[in-house]
Each structure stands twice: as C-alpha cells, then as structure tokens.
C-alpha positions as CSV (number, residue, x, y, z in Angstrom):
1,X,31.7,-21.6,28.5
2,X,30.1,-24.6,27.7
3,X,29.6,-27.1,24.7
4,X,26.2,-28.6,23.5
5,X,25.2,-31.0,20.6
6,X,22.4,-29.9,18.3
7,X,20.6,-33.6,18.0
8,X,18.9,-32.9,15.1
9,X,22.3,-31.9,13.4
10,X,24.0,-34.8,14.4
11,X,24.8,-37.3,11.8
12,X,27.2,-39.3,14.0
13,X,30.4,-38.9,12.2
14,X,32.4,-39.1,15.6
15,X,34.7,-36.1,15.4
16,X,33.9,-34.5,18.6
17,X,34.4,-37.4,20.8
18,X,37.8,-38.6,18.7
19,X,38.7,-34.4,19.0
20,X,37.6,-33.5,23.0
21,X,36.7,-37.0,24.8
22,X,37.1,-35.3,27.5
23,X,33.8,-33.5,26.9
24,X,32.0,-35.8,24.3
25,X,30.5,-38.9,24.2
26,X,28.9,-41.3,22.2
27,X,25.2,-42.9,22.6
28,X,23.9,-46.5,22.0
29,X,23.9,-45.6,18.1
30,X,27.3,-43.3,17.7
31,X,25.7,-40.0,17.8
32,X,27.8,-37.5,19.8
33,X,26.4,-36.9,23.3
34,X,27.8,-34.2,25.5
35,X,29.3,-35.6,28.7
36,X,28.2,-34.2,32.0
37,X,27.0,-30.2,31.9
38,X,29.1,-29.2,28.9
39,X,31.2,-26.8,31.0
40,X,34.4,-26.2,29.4
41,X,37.8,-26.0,31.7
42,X,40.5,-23.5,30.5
43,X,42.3,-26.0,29.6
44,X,40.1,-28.1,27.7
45,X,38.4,-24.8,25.4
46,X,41.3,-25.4,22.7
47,X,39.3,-29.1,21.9
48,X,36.2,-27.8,22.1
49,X,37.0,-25.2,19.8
50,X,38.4,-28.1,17.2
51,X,35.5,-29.7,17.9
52,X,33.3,-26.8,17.0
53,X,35.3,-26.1,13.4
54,X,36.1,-30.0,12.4
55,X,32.3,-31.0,13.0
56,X,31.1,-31.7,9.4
57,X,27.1,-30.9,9.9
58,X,27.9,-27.6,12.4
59,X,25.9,-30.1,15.3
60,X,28.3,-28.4,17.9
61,X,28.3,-25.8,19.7
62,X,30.1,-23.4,22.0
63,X,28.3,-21.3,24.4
64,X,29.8,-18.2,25.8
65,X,28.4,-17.7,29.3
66,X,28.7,-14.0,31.1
C-alpha cells in the first residue's frame, strides 16, 4: 500500500502532515509532499487512512498494491 499527493489538488491546508507525519511532508510553500516512496507500514495504514478521509480537496491518495 502506498500514499501519493495529487499536486494539482493540493491546496496546502496541512492535514496530512498534522494527521500521518510520519508519511507526509511539507514543501518550501506548505503544500503536502509525500515523504520517501509513499509505502505504508501496517502500522502506520490507520493515519494514512485519516489522512485520505480528513483531506478537504480529496489531494490524497491510497494505493492498494497486489
């Protein structure tokens, strides 16, 4: 599973890093920015999910791998 960030959807309102910062980011202007390959842990899937539903402009995204 992995997250990514739809940059064009992106408006910057921060939830996904304050939510999962252990899989977001934020750029030199405040837009989310997915840190390293986007690969979701077990353990971390619950805060990408939140991330996912509590994003405002739907800029996030979970990816189901198999």
């Amino acid at each position: 599973m992995k997250v990514q960030i739809n940059p064009k959807l992106c408006q910057g309102h921060g939830r996904c890093y304050d939510l999962a910062p252990g899989l977001f980011g934020d750029d030199d202007e405040g837009y989310g920015q997915v840190l390293g390959d986007g690969t979701v842990t077990p353990e971390a899937e619950h805060h990408a999910r939140l991330a996912v539903l509590n994003c405002p402009e739907h800029a996030v995204e979970l990816l189901e791998e198999g």
